[in-house]
PQR file with spaces between the fields and no chain letter, atoms N, CA, C, O and H, PARSE charges and radii, in Angstrom:
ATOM       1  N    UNK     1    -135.129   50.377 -118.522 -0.4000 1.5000
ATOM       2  CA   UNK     1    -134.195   49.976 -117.503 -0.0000 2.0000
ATOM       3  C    UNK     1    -134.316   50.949 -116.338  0.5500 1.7000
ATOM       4  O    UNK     1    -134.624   52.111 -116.604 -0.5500 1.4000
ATOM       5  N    UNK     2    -134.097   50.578 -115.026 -0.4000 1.5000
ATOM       6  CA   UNK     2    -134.311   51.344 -113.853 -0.0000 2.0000
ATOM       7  C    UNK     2    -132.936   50.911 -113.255  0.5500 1.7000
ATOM       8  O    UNK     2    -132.359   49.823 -113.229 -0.5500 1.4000
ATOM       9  H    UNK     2    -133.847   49.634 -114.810  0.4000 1.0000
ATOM      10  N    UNK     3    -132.654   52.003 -112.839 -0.4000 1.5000
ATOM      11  CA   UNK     3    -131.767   52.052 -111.698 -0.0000 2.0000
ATOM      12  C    UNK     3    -132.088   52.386 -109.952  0.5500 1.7000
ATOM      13  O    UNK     3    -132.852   53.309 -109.669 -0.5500 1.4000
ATOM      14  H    UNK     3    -133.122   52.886 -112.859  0.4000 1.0000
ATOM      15  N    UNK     4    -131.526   51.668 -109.009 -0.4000 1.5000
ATOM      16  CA   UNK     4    -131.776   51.984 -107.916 -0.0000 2.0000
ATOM      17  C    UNK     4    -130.473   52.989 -107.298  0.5500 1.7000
ATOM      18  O    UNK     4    -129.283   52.722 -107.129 -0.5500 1.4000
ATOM      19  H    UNK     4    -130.906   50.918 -109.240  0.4000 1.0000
ATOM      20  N    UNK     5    -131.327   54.361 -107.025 -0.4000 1.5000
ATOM      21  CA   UNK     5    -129.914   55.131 -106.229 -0.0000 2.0000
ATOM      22  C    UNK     5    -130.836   55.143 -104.932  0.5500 1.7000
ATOM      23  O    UNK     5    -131.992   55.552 -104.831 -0.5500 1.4000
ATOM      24  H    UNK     5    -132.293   54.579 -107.163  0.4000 1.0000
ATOM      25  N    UNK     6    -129.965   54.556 -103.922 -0.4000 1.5000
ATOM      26  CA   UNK     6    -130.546   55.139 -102.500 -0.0000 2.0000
ATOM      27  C    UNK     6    -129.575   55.517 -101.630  0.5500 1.7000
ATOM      28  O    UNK     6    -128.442   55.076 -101.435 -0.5500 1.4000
ATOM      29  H    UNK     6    -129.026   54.224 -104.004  0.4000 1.0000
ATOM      30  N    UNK     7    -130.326   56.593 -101.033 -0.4000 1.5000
ATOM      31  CA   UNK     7    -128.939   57.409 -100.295 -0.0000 2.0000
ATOM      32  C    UNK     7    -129.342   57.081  -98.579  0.5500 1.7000
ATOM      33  O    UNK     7    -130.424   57.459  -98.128 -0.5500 1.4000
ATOM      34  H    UNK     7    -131.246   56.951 -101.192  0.4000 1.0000
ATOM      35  N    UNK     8    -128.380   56.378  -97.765 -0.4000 1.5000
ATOM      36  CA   UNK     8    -128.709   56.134  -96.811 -0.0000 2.0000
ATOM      37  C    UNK     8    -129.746   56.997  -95.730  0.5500 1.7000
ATOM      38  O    UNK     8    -130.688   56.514  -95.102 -0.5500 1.4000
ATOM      39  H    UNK     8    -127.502   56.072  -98.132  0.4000 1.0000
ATOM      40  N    UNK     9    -129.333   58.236  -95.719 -0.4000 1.5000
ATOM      41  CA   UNK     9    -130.165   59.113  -94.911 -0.0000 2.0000
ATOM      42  C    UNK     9    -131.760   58.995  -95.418  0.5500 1.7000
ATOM      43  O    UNK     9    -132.665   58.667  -94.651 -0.5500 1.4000
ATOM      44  H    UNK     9    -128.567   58.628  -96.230  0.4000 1.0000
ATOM      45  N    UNK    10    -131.865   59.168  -96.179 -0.4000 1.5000
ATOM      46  CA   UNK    10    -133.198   59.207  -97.217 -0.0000 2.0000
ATOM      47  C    UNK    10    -134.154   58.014  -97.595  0.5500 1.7000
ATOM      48  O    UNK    10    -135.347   57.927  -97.885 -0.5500 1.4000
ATOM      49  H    UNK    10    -131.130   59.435  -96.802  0.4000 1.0000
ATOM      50  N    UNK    11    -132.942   56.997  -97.443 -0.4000 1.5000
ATOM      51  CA   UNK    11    -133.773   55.404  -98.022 -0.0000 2.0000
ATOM      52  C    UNK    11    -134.823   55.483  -98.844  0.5500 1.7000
ATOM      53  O    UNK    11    -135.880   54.925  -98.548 -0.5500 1.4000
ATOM      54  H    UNK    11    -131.973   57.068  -97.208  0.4000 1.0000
ATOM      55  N    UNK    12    -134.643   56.327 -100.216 -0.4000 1.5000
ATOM      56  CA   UNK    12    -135.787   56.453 -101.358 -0.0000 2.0000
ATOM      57  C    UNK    12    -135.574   55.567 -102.210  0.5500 1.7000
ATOM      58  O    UNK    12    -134.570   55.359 -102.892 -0.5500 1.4000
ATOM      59  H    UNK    12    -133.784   56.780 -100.457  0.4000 1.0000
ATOM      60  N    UNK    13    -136.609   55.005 -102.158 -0.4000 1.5000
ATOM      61  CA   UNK    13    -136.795   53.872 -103.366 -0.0000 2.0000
ATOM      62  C    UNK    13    -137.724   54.118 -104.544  0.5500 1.7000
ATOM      63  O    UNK    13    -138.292   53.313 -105.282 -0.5500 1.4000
ATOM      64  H    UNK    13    -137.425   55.173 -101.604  0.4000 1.0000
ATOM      65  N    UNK    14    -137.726   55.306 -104.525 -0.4000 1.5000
ATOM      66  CA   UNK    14    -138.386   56.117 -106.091 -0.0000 2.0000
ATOM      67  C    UNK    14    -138.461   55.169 -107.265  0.5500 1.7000
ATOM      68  O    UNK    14    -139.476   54.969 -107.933 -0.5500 1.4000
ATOM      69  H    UNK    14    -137.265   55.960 -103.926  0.4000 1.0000
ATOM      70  N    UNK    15    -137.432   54.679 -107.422 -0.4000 1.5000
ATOM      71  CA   UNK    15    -137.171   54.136 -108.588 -0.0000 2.0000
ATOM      72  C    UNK    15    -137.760   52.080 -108.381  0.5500 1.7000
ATOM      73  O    UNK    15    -138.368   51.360 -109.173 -0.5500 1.4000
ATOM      74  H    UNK    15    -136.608   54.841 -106.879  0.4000 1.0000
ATOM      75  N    UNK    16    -137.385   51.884 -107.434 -0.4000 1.5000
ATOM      76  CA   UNK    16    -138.262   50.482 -107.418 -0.0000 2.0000
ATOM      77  C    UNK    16    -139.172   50.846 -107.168  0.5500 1.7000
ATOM      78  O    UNK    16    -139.884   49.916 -107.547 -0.5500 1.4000
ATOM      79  H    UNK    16    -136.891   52.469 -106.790  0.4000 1.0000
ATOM      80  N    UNK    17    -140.039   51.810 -106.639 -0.4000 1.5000
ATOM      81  CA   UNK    17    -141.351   52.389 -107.178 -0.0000 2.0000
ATOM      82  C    UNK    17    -142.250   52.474 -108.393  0.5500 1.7000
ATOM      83  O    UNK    17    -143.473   52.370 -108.487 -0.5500 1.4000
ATOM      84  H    UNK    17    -139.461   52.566 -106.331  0.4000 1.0000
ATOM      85  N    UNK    18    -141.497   52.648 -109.114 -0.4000 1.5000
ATOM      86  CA   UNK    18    -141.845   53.062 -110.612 -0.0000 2.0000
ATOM      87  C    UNK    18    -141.736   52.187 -111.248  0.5500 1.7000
ATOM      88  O    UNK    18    -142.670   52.060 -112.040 -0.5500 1.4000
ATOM      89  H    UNK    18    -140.503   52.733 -109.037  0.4000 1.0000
ATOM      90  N    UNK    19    -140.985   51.446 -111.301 -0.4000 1.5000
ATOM      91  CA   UNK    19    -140.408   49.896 -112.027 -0.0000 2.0000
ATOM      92  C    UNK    19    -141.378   48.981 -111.645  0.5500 1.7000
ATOM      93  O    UNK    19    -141.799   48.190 -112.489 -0.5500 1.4000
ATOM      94  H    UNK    19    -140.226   51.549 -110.658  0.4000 1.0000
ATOM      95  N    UNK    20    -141.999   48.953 -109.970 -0.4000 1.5000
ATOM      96  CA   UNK    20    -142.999   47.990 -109.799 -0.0000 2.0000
ATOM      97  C    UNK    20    -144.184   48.577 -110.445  0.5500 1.7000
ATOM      98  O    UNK    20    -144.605   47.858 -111.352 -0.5500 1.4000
ATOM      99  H    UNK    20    -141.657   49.596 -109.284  0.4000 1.0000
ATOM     100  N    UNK    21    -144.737   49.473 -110.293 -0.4000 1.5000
ATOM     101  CA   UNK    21    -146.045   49.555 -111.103 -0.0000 2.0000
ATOM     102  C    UNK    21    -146.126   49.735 -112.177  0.5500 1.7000
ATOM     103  O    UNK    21    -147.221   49.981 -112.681 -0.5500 1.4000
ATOM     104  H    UNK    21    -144.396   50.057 -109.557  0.4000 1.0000
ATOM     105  N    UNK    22    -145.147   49.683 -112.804 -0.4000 1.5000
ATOM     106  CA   UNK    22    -144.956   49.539 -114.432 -0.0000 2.0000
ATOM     107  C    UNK    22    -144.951   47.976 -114.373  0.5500 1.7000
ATOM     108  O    UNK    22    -145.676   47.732 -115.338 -0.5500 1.4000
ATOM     109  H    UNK    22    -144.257   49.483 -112.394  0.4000 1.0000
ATOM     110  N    UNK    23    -144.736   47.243 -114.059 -0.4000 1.5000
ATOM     111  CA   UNK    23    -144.809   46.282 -114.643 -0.0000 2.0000
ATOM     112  C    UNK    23    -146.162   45.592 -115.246  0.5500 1.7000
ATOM     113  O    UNK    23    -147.228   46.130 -114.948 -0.5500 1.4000
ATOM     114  H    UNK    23    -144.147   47.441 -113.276  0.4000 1.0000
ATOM     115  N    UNK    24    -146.174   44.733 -115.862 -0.4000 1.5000
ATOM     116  CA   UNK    24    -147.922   44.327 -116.028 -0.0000 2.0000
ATOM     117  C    UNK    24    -147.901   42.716 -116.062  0.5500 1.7000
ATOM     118  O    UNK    24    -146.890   42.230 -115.554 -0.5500 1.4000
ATOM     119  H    UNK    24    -145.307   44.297 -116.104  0.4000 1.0000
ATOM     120  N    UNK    25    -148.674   41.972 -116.480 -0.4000 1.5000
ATOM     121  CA   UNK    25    -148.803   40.592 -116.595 -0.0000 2.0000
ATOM     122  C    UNK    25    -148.341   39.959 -117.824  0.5500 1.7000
ATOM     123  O    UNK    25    -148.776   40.485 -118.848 -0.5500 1.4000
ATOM     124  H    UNK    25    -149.495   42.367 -116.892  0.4000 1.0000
ATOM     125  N    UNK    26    -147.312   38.627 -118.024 -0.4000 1.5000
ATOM     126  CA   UNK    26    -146.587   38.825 -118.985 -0.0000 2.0000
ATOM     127  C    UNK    26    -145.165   39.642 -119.084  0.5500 1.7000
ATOM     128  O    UNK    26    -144.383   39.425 -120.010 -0.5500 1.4000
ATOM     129  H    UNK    26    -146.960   38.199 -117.191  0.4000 1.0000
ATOM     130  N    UNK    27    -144.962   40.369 -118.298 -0.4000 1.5000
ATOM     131  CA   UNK    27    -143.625   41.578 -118.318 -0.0000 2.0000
ATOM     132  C    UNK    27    -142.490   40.041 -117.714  0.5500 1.7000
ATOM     133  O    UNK    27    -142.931   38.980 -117.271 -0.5500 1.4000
ATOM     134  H    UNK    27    -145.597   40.545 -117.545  0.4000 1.0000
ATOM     135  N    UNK    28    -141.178   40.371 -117.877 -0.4000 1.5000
ATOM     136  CA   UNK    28    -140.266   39.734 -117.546 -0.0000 2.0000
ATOM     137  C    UNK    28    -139.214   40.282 -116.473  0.5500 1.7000
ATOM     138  O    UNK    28    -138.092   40.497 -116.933 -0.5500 1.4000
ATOM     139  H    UNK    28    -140.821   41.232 -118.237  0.4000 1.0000
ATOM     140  N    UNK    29    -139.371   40.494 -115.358 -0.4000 1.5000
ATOM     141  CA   UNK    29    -137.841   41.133 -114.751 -0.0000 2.0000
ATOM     142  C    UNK    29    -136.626   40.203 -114.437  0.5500 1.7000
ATOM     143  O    UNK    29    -136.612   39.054 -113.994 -0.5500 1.4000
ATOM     144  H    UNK    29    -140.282   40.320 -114.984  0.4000 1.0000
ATOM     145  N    UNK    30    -135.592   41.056 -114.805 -0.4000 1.5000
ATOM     146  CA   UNK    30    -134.224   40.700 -114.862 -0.0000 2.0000
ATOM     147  C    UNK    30    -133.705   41.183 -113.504  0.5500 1.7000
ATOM     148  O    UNK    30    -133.856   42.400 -113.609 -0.5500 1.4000
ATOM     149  H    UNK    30    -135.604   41.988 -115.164  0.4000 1.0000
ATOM     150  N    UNK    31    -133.291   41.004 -112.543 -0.4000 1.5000
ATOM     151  CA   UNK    31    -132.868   41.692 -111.329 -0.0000 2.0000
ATOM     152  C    UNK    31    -130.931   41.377 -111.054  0.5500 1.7000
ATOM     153  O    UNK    31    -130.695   40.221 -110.702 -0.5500 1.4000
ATOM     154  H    UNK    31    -133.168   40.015 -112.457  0.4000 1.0000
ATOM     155  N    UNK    32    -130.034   42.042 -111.157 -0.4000 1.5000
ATOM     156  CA   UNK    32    -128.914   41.269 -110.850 -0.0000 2.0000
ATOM     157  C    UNK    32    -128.408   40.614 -109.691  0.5500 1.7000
ATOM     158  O    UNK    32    -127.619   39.676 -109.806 -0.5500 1.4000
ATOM     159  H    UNK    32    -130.226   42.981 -111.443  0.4000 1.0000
ATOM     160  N    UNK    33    -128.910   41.151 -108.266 -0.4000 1.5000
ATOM     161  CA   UNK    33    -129.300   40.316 -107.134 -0.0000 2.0000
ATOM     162  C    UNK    33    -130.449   40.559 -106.282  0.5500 1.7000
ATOM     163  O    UNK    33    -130.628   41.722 -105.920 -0.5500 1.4000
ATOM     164  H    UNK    33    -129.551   41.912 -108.173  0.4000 1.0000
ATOM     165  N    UNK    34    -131.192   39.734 -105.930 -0.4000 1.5000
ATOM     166  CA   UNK    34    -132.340   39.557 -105.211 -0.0000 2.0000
ATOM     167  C    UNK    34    -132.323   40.107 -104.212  0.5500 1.7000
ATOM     168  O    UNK    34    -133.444   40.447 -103.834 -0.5500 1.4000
ATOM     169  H    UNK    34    -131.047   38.789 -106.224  0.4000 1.0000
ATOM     170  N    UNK    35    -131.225   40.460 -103.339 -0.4000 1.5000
ATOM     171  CA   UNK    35    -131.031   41.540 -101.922 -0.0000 2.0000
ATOM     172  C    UNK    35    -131.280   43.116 -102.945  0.5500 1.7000
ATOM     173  O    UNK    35    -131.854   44.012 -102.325 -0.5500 1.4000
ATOM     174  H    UNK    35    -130.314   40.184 -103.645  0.4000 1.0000
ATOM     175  N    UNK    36    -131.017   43.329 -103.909 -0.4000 1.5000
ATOM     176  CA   UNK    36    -131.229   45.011 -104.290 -0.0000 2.0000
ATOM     177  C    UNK    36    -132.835   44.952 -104.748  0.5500 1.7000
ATOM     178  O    UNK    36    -133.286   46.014 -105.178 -0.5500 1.4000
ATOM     179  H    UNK    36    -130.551   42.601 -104.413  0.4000 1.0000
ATOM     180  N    UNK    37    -133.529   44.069 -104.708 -0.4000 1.5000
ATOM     181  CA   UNK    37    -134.983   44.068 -104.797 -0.0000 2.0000
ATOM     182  C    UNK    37    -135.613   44.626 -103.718  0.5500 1.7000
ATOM     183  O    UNK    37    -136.653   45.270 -103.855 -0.5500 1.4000
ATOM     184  H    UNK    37    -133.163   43.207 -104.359  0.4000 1.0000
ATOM     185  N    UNK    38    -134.788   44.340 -102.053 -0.4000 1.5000
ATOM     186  CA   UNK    38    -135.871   44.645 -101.054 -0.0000 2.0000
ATOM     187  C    UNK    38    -134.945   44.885 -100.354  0.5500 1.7000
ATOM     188  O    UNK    38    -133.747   44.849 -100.634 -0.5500 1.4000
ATOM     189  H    UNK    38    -133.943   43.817 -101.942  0.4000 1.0000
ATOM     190  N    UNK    39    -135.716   45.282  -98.888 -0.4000 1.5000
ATOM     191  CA   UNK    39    -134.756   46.370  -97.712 -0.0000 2.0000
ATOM     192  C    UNK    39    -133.614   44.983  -97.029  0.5500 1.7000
ATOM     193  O    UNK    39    -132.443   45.066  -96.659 -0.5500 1.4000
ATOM     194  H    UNK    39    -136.689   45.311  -98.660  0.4000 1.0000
ATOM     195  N    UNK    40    -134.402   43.973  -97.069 -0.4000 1.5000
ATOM     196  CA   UNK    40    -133.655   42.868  -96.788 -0.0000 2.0000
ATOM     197  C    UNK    40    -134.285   41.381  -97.243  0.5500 1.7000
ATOM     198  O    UNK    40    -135.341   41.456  -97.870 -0.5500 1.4000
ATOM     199  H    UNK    40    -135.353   43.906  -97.370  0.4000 1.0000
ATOM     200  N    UNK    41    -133.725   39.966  -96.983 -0.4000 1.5000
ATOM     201  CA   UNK    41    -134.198   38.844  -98.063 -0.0000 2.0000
ATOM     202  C    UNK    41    -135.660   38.537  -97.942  0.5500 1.7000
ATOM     203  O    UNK    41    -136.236   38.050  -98.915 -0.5500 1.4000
ATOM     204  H    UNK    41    -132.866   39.905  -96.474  0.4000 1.0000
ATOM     205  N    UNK    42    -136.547   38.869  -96.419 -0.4000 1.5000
ATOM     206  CA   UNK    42    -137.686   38.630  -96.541 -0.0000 2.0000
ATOM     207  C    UNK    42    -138.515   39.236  -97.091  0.5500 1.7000
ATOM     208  O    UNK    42    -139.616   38.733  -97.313 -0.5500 1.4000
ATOM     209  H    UNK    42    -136.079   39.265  -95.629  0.4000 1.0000
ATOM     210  N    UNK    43    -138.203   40.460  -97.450 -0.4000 1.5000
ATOM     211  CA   UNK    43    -138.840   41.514  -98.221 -0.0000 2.0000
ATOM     212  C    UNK    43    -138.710   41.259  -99.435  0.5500 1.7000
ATOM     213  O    UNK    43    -139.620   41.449 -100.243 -0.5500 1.4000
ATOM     214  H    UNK    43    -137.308   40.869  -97.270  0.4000 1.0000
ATOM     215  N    UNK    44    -137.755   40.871  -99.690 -0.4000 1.5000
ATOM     216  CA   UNK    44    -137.392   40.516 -101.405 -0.0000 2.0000
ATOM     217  C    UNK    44    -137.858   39.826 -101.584  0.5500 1.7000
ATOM     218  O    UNK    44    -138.500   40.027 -102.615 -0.5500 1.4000
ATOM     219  H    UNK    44    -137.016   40.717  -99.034  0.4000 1.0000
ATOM     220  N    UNK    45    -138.183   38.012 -100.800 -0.4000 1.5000
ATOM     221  CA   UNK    45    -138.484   37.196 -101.126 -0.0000 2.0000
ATOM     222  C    UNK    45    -140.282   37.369 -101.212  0.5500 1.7000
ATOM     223  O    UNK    45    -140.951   36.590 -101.890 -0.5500 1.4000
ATOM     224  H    UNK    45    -137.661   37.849  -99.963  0.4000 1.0000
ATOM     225  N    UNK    46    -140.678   38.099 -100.701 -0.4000 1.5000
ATOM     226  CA   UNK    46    -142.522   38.522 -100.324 -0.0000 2.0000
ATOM     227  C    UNK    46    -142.522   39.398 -101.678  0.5500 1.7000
ATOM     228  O    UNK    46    -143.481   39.108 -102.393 -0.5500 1.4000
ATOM     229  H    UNK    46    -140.134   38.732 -100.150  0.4000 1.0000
ATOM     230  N    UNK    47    -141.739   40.327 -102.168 -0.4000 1.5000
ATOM     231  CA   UNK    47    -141.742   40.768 -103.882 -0.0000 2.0000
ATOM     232  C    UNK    47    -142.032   40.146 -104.557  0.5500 1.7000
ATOM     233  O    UNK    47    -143.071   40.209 -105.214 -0.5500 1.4000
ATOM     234  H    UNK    47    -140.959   40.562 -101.587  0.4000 1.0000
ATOM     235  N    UNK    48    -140.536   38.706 -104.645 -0.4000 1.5000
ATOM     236  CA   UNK    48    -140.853   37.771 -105.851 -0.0000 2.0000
ATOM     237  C    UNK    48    -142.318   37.400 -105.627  0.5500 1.7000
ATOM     238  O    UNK    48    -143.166   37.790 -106.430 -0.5500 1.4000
ATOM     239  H    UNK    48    -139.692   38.654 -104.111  0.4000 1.0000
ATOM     240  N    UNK    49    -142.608   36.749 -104.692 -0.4000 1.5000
ATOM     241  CA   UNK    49    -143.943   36.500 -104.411 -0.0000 2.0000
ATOM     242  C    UNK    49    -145.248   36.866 -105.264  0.5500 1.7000
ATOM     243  O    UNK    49    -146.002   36.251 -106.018 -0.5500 1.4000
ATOM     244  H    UNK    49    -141.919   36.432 -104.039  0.4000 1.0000
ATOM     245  N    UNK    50    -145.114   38.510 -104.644 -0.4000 1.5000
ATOM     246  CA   UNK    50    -145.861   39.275 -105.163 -0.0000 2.0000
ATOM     247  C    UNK    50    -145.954   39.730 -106.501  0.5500 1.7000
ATOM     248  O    UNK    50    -146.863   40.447 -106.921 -0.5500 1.4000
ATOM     249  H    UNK    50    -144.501   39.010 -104.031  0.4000 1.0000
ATOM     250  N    UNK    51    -144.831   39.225 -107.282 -0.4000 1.5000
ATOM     251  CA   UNK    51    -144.394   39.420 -108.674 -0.0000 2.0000
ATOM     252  C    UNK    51    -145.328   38.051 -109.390  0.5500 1.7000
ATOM     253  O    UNK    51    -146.187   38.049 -110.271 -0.5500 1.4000
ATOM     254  H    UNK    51    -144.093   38.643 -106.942  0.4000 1.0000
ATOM     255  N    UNK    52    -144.796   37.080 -108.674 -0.4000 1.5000
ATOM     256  CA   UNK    52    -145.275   35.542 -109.308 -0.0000 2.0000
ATOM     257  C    UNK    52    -146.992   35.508 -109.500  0.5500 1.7000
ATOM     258  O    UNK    52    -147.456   34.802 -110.395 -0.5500 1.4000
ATOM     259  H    UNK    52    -144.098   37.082 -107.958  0.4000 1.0000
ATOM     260  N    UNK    53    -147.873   36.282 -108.640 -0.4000 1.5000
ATOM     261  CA   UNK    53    -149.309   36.385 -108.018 -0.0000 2.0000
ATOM     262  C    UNK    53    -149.195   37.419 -109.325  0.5500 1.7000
ATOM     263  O    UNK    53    -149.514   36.702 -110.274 -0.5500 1.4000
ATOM     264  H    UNK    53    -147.496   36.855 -107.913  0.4000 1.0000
ATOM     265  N    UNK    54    -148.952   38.504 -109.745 -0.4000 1.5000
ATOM     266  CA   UNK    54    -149.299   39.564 -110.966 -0.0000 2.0000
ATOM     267  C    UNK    54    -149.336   38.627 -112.311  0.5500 1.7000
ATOM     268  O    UNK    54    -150.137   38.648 -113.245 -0.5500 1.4000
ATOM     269  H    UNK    54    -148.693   39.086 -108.974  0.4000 1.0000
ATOM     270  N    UNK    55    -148.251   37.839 -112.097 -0.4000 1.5000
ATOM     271  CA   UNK    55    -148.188   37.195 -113.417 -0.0000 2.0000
ATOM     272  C    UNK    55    -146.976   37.650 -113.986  0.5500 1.7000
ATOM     273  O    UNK    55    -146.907   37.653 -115.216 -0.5500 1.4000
ATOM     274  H    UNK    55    -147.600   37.821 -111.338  0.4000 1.0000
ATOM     275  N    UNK    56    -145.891   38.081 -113.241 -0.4000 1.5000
ATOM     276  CA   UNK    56    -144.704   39.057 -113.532 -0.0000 2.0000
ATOM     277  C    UNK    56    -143.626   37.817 -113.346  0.5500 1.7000
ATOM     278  O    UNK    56    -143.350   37.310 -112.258 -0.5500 1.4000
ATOM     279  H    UNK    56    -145.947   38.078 -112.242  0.4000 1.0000
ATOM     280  N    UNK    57    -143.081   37.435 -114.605 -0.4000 1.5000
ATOM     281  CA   UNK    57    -141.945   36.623 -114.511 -0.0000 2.0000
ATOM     282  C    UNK    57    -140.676   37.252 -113.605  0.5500 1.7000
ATOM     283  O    UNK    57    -140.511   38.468 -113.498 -0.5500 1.4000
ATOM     284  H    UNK    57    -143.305   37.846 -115.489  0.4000 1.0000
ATOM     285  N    UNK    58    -139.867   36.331 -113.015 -0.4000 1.5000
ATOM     286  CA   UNK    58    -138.528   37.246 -112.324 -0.0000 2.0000
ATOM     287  C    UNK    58    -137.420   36.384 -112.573  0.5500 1.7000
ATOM     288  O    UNK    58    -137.661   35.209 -112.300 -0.5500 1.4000
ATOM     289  H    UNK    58    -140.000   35.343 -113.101  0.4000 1.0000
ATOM     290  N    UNK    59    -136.069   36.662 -113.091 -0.4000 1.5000
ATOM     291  CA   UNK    59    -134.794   35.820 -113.189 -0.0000 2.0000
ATOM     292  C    UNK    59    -134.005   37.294 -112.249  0.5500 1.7000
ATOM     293  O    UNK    59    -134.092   38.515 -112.377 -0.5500 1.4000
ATOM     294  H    UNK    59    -135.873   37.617 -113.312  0.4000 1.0000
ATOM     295  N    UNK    60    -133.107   36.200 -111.133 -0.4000 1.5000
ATOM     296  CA   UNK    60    -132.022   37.032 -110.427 -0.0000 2.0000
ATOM     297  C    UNK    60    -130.863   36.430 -111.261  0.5500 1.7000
ATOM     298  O    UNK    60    -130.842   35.251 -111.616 -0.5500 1.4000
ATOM     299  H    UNK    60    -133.036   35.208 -111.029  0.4000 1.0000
ATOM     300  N    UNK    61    -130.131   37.125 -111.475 -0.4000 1.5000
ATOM     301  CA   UNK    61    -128.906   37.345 -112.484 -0.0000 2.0000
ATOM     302  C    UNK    61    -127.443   36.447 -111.758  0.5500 1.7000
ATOM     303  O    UNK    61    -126.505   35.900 -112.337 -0.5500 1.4000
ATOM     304  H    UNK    61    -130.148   38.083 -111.186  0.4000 1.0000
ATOM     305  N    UNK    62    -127.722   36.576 -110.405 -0.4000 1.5000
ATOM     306  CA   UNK    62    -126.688   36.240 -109.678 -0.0000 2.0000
ATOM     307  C    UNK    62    -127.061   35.291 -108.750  0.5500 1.7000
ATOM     308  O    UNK    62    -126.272   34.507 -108.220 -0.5500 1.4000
ATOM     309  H    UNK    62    -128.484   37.020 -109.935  0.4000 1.0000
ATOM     310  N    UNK    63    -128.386   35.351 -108.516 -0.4000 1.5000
ATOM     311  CA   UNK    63    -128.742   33.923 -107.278 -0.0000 2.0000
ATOM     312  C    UNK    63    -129.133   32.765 -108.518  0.5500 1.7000
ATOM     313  O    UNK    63    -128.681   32.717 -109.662 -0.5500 1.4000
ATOM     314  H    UNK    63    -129.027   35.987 -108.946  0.4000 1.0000
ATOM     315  N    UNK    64    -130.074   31.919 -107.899 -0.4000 1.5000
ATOM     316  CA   UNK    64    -130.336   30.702 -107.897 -0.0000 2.0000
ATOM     317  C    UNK    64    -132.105   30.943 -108.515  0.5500 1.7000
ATOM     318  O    UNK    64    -132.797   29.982 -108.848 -0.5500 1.4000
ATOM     319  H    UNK    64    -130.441   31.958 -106.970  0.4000 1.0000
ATOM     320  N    UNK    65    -132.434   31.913 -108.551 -0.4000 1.5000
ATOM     321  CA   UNK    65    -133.994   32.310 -107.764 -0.0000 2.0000
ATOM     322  C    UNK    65    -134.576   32.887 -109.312  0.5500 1.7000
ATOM     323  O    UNK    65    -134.345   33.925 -109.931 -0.5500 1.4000
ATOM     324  H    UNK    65    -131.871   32.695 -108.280  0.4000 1.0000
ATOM     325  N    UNK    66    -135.217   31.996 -109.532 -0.4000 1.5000
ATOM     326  CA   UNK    66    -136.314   32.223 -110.677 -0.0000 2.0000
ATOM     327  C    UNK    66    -138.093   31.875 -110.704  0.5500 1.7000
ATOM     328  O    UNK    66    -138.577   30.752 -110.564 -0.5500 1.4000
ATOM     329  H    UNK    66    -135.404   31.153 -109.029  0.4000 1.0000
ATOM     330  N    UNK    67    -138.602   32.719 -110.848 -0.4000 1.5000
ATOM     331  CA   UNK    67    -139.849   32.561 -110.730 -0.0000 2.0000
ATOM     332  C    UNK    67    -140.862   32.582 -111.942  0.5500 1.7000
ATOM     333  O    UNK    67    -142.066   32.419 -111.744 -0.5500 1.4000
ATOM     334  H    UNK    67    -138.209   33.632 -110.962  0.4000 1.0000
């Protein structure tokens, strides 16, 4: 499990760092909303994307948005 802490001044995303290249083909992510995936929805939505192209399943917990 990963957690995202980001501190405004800093905007480190260490941790969705690590979580994305861990993932592999076959892996499943659980996300609870699709805006804490990316800096904003087009970014998130170019993730899932980029998740779906690895072979990286994605369910958002709270949207609509499964891949």
């Amino acid at each position: 499990m990963f957690q995202k802490k980001v501190s405004r001044a800093t905007r480190a995303w260490s941790a969705l760092d690590k979580l994305l290249t861990s993932l592999r083909k076959g892996y499943m992510l659980y996300i609870y909303k699709v805006n804490r995936l990316g800096h904003h929805i087009k970014h998130s939505l170019d993730m899932v994307a980029e998740l779906e192209f690895k072979g990286v399943g994605f369910v958002s917990l709270n949207d609509t948005i499964a891949a």
